[in-house]
N, C-alpha and C positions, 0 to 999 in steps of 0.2 A: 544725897539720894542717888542710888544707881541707876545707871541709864538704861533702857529698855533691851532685851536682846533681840537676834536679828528672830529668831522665832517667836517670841515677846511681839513683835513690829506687825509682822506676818498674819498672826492669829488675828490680832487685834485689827487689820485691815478686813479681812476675810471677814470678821462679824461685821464690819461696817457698811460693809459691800452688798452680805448679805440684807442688813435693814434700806438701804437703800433701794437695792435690787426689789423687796417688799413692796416700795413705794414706789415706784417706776410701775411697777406691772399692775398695782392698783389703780393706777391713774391712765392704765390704755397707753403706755409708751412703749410698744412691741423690741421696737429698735435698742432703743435706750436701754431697755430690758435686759434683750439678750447681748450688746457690747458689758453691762456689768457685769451678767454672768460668767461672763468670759474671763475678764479679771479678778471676777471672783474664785473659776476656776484656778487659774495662772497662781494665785496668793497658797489656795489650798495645796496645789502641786508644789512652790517653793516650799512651804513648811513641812510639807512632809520630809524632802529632798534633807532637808535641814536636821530633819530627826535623826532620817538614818545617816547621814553623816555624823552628829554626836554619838550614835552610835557604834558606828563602826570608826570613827578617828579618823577617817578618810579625809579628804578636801576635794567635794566636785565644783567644777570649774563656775563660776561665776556668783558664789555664793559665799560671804564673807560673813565670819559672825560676828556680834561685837558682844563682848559677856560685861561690859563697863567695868572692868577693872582696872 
């Protein structure tokens, strides 16, 4: 089985953060709330970051991908 890529990783955080995030703010945890969103932010801006460098073939700095080959 292949291993997941780093945008693979990414997305798949972002949804999870998101349902999280769901449940935090259902339940009155303001704080909790907005530190997820944050992260959640943070996951969305690496995957994009990650697009356009598939895109363009570039390498920006702190972003490694792993395609499991």
């Amino acid at each position: 089985m292949d291993q997941p890529t780093t945008l693979e990783n990414l997305e798949f955080a972002q949804s999870m953060l998101t349902e999280i995030r769901r449940r935090t703010s259902a339940s009155g945890e303001p704080f909790l709330t907005y530190l997820i969103d944050i992260a959640a932010a943070e996951a969305q801006k690496r995957a994009h970051d990650v697009r356009s460098q598939d895109c363009s073939g570039k390498t920006m700095p702190g972003l490694e991908t792993s395609r499991g080959d």
